[in-house]
FILUMFI-305556 format. One record per residue (C-alpha): x, z, y. Coordinates in steps of 0.5 Angstrom, whole numbers, plus 500, padded with zeros to 3 digits. Each point is the difference from the previous one (the first is absolute). Example, Ala and Ser with C-alpha at 12.3 -4.5 7.8 and 13.67 -1.06 7.14 Angstrom:
FILUMFI-305556
<r x="525" z="516" y="491"/>
<r x="502" z="498" y="507"/>
This chain:
FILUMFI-305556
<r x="438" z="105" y="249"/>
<r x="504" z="505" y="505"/>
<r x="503" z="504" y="494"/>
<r x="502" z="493" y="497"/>
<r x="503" z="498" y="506"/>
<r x="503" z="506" y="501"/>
<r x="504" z="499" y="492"/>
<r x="502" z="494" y="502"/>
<r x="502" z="501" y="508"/>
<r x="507" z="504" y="497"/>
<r x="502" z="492" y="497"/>
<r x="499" z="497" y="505"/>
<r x="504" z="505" y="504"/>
<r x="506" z="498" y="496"/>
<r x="499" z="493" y="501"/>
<r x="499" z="502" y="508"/>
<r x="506" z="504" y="499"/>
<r x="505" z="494" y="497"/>
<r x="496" z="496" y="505"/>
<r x="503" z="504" y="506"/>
<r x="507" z="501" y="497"/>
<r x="501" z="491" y="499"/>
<r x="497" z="499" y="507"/>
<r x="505" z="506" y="503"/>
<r x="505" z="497" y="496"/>
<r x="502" z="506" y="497"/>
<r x="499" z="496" y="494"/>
<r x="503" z="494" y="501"/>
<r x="497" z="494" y="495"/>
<r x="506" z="499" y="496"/>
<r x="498" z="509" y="499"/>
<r x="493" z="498" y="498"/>
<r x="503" z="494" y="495"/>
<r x="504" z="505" y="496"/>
<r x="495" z="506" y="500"/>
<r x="494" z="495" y="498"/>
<r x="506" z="498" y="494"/>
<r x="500" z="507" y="498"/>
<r x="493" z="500" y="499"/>
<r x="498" z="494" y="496"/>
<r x="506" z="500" y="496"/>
<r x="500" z="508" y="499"/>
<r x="495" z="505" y="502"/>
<r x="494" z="495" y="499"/>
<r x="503" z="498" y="494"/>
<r x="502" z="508" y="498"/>
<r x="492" z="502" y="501"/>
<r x="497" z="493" y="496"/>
<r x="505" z="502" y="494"/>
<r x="497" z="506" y="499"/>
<r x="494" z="499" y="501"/>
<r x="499" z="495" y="496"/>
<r x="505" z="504" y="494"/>
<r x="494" z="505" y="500"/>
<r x="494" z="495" y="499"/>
<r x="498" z="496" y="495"/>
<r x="498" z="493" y="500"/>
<r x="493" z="501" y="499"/>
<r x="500" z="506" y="505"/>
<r x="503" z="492" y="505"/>
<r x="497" z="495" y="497"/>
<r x="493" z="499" y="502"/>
<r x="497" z="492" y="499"/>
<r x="494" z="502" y="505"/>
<r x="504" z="502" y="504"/>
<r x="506" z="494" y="501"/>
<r x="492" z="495" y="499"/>
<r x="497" z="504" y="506"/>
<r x="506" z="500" y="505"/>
<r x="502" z="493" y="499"/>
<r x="494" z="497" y="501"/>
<r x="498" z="504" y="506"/>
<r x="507" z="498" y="503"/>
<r x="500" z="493" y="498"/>
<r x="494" z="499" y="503"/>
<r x="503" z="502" y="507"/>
<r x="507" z="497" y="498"/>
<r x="495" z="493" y="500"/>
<r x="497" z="503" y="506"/>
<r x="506" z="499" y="503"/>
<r x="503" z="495" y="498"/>
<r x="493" z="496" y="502"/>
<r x="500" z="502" y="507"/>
<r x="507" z="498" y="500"/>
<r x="499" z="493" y="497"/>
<r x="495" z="499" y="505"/>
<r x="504" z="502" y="505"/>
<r x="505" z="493" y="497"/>
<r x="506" z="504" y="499"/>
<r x="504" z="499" y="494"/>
<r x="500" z="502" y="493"/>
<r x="507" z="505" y="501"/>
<r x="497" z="503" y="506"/>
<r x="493" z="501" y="497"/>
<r x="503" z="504" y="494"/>
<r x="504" z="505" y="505"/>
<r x="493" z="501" y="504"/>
<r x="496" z="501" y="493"/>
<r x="506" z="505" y="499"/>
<r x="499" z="503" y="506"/>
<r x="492" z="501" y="499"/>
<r x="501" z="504" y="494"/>
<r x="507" z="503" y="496"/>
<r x="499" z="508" y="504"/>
<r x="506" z="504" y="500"/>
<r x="499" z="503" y="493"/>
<r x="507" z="502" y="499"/>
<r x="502" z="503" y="506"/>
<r x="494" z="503" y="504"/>
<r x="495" z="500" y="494"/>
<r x="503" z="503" y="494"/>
<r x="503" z="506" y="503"/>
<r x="494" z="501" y="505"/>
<r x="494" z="499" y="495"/>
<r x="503" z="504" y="494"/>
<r x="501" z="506" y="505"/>
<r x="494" z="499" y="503"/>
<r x="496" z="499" y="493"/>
<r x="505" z="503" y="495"/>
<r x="505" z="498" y="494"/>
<r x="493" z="496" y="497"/>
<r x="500" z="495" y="506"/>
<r x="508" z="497" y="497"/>
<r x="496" z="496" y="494"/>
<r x="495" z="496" y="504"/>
<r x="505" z="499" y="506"/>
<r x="506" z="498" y="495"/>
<r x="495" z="494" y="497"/>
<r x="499" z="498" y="507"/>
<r x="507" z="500" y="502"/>
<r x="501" z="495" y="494"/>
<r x="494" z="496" y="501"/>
<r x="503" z="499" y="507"/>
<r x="507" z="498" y="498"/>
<r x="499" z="496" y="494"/>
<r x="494" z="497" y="502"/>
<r x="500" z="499" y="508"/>
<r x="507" z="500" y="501"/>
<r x="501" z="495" y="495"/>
<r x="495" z="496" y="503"/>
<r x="503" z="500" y="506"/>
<r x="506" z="497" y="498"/>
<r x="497" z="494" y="496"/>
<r x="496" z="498" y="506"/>
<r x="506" z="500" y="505"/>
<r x="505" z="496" y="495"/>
<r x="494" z="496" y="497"/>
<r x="498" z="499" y="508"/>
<r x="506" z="498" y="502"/>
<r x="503" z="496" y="494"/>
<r x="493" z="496" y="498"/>
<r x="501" z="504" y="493"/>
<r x="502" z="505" y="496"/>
<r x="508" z="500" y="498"/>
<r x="502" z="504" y="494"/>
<r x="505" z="504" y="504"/>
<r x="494" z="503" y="505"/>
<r x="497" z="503" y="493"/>
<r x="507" z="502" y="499"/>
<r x="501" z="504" y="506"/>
<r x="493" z="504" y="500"/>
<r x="502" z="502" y="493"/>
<r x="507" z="503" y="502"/>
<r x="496" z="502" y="506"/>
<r x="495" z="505" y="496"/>
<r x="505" z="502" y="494"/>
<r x="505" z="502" y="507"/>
<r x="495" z="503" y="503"/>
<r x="500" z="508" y="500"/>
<r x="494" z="501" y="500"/>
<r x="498" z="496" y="494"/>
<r x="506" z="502" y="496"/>
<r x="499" z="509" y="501"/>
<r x="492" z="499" y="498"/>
<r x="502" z="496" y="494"/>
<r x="506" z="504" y="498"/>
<r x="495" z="507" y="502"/>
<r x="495" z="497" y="495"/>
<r x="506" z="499" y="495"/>
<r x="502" z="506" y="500"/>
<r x="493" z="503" y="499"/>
<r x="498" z="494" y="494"/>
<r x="507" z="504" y="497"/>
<r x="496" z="507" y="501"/>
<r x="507" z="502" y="502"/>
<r x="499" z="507" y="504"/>
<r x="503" z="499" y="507"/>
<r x="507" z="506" y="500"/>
<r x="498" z="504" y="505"/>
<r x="507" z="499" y="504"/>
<r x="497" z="493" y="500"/>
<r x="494" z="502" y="502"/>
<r x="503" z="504" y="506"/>
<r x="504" z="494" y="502"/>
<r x="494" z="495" y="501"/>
<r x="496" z="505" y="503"/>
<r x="506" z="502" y="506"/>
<r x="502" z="493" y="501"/>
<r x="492" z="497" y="499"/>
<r x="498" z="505" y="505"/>
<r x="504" z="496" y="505"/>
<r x="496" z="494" y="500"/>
<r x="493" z="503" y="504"/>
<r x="504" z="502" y="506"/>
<r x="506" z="495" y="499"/>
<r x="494" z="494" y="499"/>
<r x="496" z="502" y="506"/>
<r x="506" z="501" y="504"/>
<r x="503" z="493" y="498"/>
<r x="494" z="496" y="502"/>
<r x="499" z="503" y="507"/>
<r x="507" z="499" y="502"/>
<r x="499" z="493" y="497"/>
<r x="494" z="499" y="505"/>
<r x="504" z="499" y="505"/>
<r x="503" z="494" y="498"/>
<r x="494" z="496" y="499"/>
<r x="497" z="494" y="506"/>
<r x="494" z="501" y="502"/>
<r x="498" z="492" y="500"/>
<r x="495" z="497" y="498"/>
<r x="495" z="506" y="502"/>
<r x="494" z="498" y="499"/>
<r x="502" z="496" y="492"/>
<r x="503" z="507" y="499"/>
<r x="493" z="503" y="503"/>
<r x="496" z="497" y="494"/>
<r x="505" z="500" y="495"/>
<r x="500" z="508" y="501"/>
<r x="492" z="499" y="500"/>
<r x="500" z="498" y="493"/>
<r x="506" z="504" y="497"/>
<r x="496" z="506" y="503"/>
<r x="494" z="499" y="499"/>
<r x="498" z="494" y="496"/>
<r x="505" z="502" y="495"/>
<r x="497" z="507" y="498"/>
<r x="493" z="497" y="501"/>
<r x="501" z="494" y="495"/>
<r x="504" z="505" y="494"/>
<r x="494" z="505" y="501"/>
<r x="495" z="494" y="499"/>
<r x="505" z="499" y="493"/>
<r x="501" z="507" y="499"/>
<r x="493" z="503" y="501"/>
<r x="494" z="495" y="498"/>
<r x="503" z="494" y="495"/>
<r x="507" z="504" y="497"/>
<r x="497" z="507" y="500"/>
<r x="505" z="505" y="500"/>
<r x="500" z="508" y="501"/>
<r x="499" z="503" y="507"/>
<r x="507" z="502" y="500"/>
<r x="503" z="494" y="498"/>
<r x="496" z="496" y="504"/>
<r x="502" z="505" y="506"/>
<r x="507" z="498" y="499"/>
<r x="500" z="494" y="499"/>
<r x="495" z="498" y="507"/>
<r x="505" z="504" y="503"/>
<r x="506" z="497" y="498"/>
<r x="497" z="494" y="503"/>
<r x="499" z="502" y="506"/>
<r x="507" z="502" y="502"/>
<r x="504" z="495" y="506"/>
<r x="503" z="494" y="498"/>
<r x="507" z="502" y="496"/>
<r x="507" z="498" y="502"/>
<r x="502" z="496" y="495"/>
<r x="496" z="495" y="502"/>
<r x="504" z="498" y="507"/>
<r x="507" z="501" y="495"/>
<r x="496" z="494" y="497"/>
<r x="498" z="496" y="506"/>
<r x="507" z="501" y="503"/>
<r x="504" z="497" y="494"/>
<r x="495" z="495" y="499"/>
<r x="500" z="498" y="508"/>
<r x="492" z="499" y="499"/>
<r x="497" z="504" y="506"/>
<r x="504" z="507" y="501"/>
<r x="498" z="502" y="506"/>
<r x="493" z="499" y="498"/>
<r x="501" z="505" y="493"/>
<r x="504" z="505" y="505"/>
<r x="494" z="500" y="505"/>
<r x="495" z="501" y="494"/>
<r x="504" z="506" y="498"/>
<r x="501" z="503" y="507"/>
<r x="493" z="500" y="502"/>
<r x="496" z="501" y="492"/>
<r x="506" z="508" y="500"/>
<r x="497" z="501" y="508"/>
<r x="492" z="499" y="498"/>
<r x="501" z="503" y="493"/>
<r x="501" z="507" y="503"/>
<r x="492" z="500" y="501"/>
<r x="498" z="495" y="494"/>
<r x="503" z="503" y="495"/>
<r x="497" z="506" y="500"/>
<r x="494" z="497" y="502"/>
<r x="500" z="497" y="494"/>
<r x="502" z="506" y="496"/>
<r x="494" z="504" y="502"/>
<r x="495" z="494" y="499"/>
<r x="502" z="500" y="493"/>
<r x="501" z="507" y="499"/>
<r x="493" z="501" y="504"/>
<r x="505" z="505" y="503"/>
């Protein structure tokens, strides 16, 4: 457990470090826009890219994988959404604290945390897990929102969920990666290096951008924030290792990656999403700002559970 904590303590430092710089105002918030700018649409989207160029499909693609994942977190997705109706709150707000109870930082702080820590083979399982997230759950958050508000769902809401997924750069350096590779085209070694130097920006970039974006989140609404949290870190790994161990049985090292990946904080993108939409922004923002506070411990509580470290 303390070499674990030890391997995953230099990240959380990073992300402390971009705390300290926001909250001194060395960097101020519109630094912090920029630099989390420079990230998702370049450097993360540099390392996706080739990563992605130098696998094939069948090294991603794992049916078991996305079947055990997704049923681990819809159930807690219906979990939350449960607690929530109960609760008499409506649909719209529901759906943001459903998203909050399970979309982990996959992009920013997982990626680039769990391939160092586990090697290159981890890029496979945490791709399937960052798409599954993205075109299932964020897409579901959407419908709910405007289905919610509106009493049904208009052609332009579907509209704009597919221009937001073929916008996103994420979705786009995978799919465009594995192109590449399905063409077995050899990656030219100038181009290998410029990936590899502007793809290496997006570890310490990434960590750095959601600790200086800390600073700006509300502490409201703590004790909503403290179940939230509870359920993303550790419901959320519960649930999948449940999906992926007993009734989608995958390899140890699959199965790792993917409990791990689930036991990441709540991600950033869905406060972006709470604040366009006006549905509860200040409840997601205390849901991050606590969840990447408490993972210091529970995530590699996690990862040494799984790995019977």
């Amino acid at each position: 457990m303390l070499e674990i904590f030890l391997r995953t303590l230099p990240f959380f430092a990073i992300i402390g470090l971009g705390y300290w710089a926001g909250r001194s105002r060395f960097f101020s918030a519109e630094a912090t826009a920029y630099l989390t700018k420079f990230v998702f649409f370049f450097a993360l989207s540099a390392m996706l890219f080739r990563f992605a160029a130098n696998l094939s499909l069948a090294e991603v693609f794992n049916g078991r994988l996305v079947a055990g994942y997704l049923l681990g977190t819809t159930s807690i997705y219906l979990l939350a959404t449960g607690v929530a109706a109960l609760r008499g709150l409506d649909i719209p707000t529901a759906a943001i604290e459903a998203q909050c109870a399970v979309i982990g930082n996959t992009g920013f702080l997982g990626l680039p945390m769990l391939v160092i820590l586990f090697g290159e083979r981890a890029v496979g399982p945490m791709m399937l897990v960052l798409a599954t997230d993205l075109v299932v759950f964020s897409s579901l958050v959407v419908m709910l929102i405007n289905g919610g508000r509106d009493g049904r769902l208009k052609l332009a809401t579907l509209r704009a969920m597919g221009l937001g997924l073929v916008r996103n750069p994420m979705i786009v350096s995978i799919v465009l990666g594995l192109g590449w590779s399905a063409l077995a085209l050899p990656v030219p070694g100038p181009m290998n290096d410029f990936l590899t130097i502007l793809g290496g920006a997006a570890t310490p970039g990434a960590l750095f951008a959601i600790g200086a974006s800390l600073t700006v989140k509300s502490t409201e609404r703590m004790q909503i924030a403290g179940w939230l949290s509870f359920c993303k870190l550790v419901l959320h790994p519960a649930a999948v290792a449940v999906g992926v161990l007993l009734l989608f049985p995958l390899d140890a090292f699959s199965a790792t990656v993917v409990i791990a990946a689930a036991s990441l904080p709540v991600a950033g993108n869905v406060y972006m999403l709470a604040q366009h939409y006006g549905v509860a922004p200040q409840r997601a923002s205390a849901a991050i700002l606590l969840s990447t506070a408490a993972s210091i411990v529970t995530v590699p509580l996690v990862i040494a559970w799984v790995t019977g470290a």
